[in-house]
C-alpha positions, 0 to 999 in steps of 0.5 A: 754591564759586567763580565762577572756574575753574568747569567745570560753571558755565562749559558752562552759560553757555556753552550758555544765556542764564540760568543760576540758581546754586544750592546745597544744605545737604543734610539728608541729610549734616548730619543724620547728623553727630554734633555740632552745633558741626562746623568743616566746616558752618561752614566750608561756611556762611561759603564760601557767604556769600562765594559769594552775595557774589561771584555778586552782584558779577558780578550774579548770585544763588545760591539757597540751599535747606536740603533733601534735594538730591535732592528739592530740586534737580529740584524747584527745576528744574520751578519754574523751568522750566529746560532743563537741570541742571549739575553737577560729577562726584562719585565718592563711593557716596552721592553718585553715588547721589544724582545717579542719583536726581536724574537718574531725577527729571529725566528724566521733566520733560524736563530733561537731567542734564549733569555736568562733571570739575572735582575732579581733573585725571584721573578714572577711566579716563583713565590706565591701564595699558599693557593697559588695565586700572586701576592698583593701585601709585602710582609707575606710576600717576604717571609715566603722569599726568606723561606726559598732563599737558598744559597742555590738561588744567589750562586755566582754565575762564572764567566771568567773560566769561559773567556776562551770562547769570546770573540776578538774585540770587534773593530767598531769604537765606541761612539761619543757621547757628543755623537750619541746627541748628548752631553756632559753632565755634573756626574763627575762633579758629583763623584759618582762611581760609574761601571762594575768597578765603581759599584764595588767601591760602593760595595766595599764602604757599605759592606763596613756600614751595613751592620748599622742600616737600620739605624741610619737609613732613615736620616737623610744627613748621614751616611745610611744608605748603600747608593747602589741602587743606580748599580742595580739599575743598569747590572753594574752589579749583580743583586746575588752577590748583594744578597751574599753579602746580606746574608753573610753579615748576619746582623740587625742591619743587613737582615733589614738591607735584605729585606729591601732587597726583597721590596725590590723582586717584591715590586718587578713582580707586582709589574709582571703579573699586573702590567695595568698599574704603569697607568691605572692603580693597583686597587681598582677603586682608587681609579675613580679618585678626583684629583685637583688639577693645579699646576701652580702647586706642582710647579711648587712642588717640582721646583722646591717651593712648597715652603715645607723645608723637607720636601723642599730640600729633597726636591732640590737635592734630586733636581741638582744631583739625580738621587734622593734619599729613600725616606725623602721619597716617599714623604715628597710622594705623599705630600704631592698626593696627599698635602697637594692632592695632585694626580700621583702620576704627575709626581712619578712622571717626574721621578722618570725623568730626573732620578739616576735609578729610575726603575719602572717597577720600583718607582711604580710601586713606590708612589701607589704605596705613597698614594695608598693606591697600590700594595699597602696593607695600611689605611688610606688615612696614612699621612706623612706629617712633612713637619713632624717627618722633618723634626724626627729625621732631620732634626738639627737641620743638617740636611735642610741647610745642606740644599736650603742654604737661605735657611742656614740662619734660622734656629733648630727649632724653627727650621722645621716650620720657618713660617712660625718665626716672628718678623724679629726671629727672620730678622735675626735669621736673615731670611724673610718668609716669603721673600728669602723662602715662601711661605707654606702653599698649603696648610696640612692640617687642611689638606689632611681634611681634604684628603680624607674626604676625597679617599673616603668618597672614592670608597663608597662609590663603586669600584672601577673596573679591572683590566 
């Protein structure tokens, strides 16, 4: 969802004298969305304002149909009689499905399906191994995509020099969001930056920040992160012109942001190669694992009851505003495993459905990391301490008081862990365990027990087979 930096929209003007944009409200994704208020629909809505505006002010239009995309796309193709449709590749099953009907479409109106990698910097199978097989560990995966990276690979695309060949902005108006069946959400209230202008802001700040990524990204009360990963999501910015940026900086900050960078093709291509892990685990032998089926516990997690401050506060802070700050993520995915010893896919369902930057691969590949059921070349017995995880990263409460304001009297020391305070300290601090906050709803100690025994059964017993 921009004009700049484009590769499908740029082999497109390149090859034809008129090109039509378009873009679809899929009612195939919309409809199976739970709730009608959905900061992603309206996120989306407000970026394709901006890219209609912006198509027109190199004069051009955008078609913007509400529809199944695979009906509307060669639909919309035999209407206009055009040549052929560009796209950019996805790698999600139900997207690539999507595409090979919108190709099975075309072919029969002698229309070509041409489709560019604009997502990732490296897809599939263009970093292997020395034998030529995929990788399964991140660190080799890596220092073989440092190794390719050239500049060839994160060159702009250019669209403006072209803007000749679009065709004339097309008559339909862009449909309500109240029209698509949804509604407003709390994304303005949050001061969101929407649409390709919006994640140049956010490029612009972090650009100023990057050379100290590596010392803040870890805590979650200061200003670590570059917040682009919803941008990236939805292609309102293009990953080469992050990667640019990374390499240009030149500093301890940006080498580690690149690396991020790298987790993220990292992960599309682990999706690309073994489809299997949307529902089955990575390492085949932790499909056997023996979860506990406790809804009571998963409620606790999901609506920030646990009684463990960290967890709680990231819970409430992806609840009340769609993000989640990375180190937060993988200590909830651990504990909803590993302290609660829940099904992790209960916990990555959840994560769909709330987070703003929901990408299947990366969510995917981070809860079977948090699960050790995924690509982790560390033991099973990797178990995040929400505790300790707390006093390291959090260590004077900023960012528990933040979303656990009932927990604003009690002392830095025992923020961490309230449930020690004696009934004189909550008295003081004006939050009663159990009535003000709960209690802890397990005891880690224990639960890092269970979890051992339950890990280290499933390895003794045979491996479940691949598909």
């Amino acid at each position: 969802m921009r004009v700049t930096d484009h590769a499908a929209l740029h082999a497109a003007l390149k090859a034809h004298a008129t090109v039509h944009c378009v873009f679809v409200f899929d009612t195939e994704i919309l409809d199976s969305l739970p709730e009608r208020g959905d900061r992603r629909v309206e996120f989306i809505w407000e970026s394709v304002k901006e890219l209609q505006e912006n198509l027109g002010s190199l004069g051009g239009g955008l078609h913007v149909l509400h529809d199944r995309a695979r009906d509307a796309i060669p639909s919309l193709a035999r209407t206009l009689r055009v040549q052929a449709v560009y796209a950019n590749h996805d790698y999600e099953p139900d997207a690539l499905e999507r595409d090979a009907a919108v190709l099975a479409a075309l072919e029969p109106l002698g229309i070509a399906f041409r489709t560019r990698k604009d997502h990732v910097i490296f897809e599939r199978d263009e970093v292997l191994t020395r034998t030529g097989s995929p990788f399964s560990v991140f660190t080799p995966y890596r220092t073989a995509w440092l190794a390719k990276l050239t500049p060839f690979y994160f060159k702009s695309y250019p669209v403006a020099q072209y803007a000749a060949h679009l065709a004339p902005a097309a008559k339909r108006r862009l449909p309500s969001l109240e029209s698509l069946g949804f509604k407003r959400t709390n994304l303005t209230a949050l001061a969101i930056p929407t649409g390709a202008s919006g994640a140049q802001v956010l490029l612009a700040d972090f650009s100023k920040r990057m050379a100290k990524y590596a010392d803040r990204r870890d805590f979650p009360a200061q200003k670590g992160p570059s917040y682009l990963s919803v941008h990236l999501r939805f292609g309102t910015v293009s990953i080469r012109d992050l990667v640019l940026r990374a390499v240009k900086s030149q500093t301890a900050g940006s080498e580690v942001w690149l690396s991020e960078l790298a987790w993220r093709d990292f992960y599309f291509m682990i999706l690309a190669h073994h489809p299997r892990v949307v529902e089955r685990a990575f390492r085949a032998e932790y499909d056997r694992l023996e979860w506990d089926d406790r809804d009571d516990l998963f409620a606790a997690w999901c609506e920030a009851r646990t009684g463990y401050p960290l967890v709680d506060a990231a819970m409430r802070q992806l609840n009340q505003t769609g993000y989640m700050h990375n180190r937060l993520r993988m200590v909830t995915a651990s504990f909803l495993a590993k302290d609660l010893g829940i099904d992790y896919r209960r916990g990555e369902r959840y994560f769909a459905a709330t987070l703003n930057d929901f990408d299947l691969a990366a969510n995917n590949g981070g809860w079977q990391w948090a699960a050790s059921t995924g690509c982790d070349a560390q033991p099973y017995f990797r178990i995040f301490n929400p505790v300790t995880q707390s006093e390291r990263f959090d260590s004077s409460g900023v960012f528990i008081r933040k979303y656990l304001p009932e927990l604003g009297g009690v002392p830095d020391q025992l923020i961490h862990a309230p449930w020690k305070m004696d009934a004189a300290e909550q008295a003081e601090a004006k939050c009663v365990i159990g009535r003000d906050y709960p209690g802890p709803v397990v005891d880690h100690a224990s639960a890092r027990k269970r979890t051992l025994e339950r890990y280290g059964k499933t390895r003794l017993g045979r491996p479940a087979a691949t598909t």
